[in-house]
N, C-alpha and C positions, 0 to 999 in steps of 0.2 A: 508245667513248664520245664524243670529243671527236669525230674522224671523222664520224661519226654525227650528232652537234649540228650540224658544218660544213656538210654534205651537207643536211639539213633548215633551216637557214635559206638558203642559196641556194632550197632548191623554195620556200621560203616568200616570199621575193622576186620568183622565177618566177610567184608566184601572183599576186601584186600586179599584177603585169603583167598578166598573164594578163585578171584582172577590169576593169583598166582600160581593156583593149582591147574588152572586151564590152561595158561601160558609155560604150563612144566610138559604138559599133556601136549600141547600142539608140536612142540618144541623137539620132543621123544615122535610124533609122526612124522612130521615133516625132516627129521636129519635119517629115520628109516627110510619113507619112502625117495627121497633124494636121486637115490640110483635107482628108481623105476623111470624105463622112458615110458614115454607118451602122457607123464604127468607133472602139472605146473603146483606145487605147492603155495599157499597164500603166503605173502611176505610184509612186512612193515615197513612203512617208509617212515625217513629219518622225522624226529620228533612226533614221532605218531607212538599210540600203544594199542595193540591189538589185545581186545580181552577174548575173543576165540568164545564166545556165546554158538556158536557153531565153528566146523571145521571145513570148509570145503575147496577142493581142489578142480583145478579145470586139466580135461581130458583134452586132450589133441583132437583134432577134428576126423583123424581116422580111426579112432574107436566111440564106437557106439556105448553114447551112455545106458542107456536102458538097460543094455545087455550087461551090462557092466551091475548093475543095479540086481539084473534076475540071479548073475552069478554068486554074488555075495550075499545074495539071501539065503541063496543053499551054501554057502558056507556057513551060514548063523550069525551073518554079518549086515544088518539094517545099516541099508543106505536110502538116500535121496534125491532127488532133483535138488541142488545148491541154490537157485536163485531162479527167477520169474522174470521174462518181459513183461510188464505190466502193458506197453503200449500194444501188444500183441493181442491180448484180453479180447470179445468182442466189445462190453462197451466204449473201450477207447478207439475199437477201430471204428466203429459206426459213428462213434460223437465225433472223433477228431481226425478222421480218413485216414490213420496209418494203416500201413500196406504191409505184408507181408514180407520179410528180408528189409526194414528200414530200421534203423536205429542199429545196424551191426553190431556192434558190442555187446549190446545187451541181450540180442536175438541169439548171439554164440555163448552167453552166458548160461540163458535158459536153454542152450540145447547142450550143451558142453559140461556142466556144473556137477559136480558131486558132493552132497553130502555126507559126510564119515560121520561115526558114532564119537560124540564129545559129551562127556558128563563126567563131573569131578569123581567119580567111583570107579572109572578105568583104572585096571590094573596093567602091569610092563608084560602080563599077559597075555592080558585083553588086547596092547598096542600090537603084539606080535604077531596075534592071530587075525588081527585087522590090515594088517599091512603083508601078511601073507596072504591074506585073501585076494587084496586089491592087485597085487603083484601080478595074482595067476591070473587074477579075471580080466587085467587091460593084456594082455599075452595074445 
């Protein structure tokens, strides 16, 4: 019991950390990328906290994510699709009849979405050469 309690508040400490390291990391991408257009940085709303377990921004509807995606792979920059329609899937469209282009938001999310590289080992390197990448590839 008591062992147990010990051992969980240290991870729970670790975690602190942990989130505040991601929240230094988000903080240093999203005030570089700021002055790129055609890109929306993720933001917090008031009495929220964002622990930034990923990074992802949404691209303007006239840049092609994917390209965006093949760009920054040749720069040595692993990106991703940001987020899923799930109702898009086929077995929700089969079970539950959505239709292609319903649910908008979510449909612009999964077409729109970018994943950035976030992992508490990013260096003010790493962000530099991550956000010159993305610079040149929504260009």
């Amino acid at each position: 019991g008591e062992i147990n309690a010990a051992i969980g508040l240290e991870q729970m400490e670790r975690l602190e950390q942990f989130i505040a390291k991601r929240r230094e990391l988000a903080k240093m991408l999203s005030e570089t990328l700021a002055g790129v257009a055609g890109i929306t940085t993720p933001t917090e709303e008031k009495g929220c906290r964002h622990i930034y377990q990923s990074y992802v921004v949404m691209l303007d509807k006239s840049i092609k994510r994917d390209k965006v995606v093949d760009k920054l792979k040749k720069a040595g920059v692993e990106a991703t699709q940001g987020a899923d329609a799930v109702h898009m899937q086929p077995y929700y469209m089969k079970k539950y009849g959505y239709k292609q282009g319903e649910i908008k938001n979510s449909a612009l999310a999964a077409a729109q979405s970018l994943a950035l590289p976030m992992h508490t080992k990013l260096t003010q390197e790493d962000i530099r050469t991550i956000t010159t990448a993305v610079a040149a590839a929504v260009k």
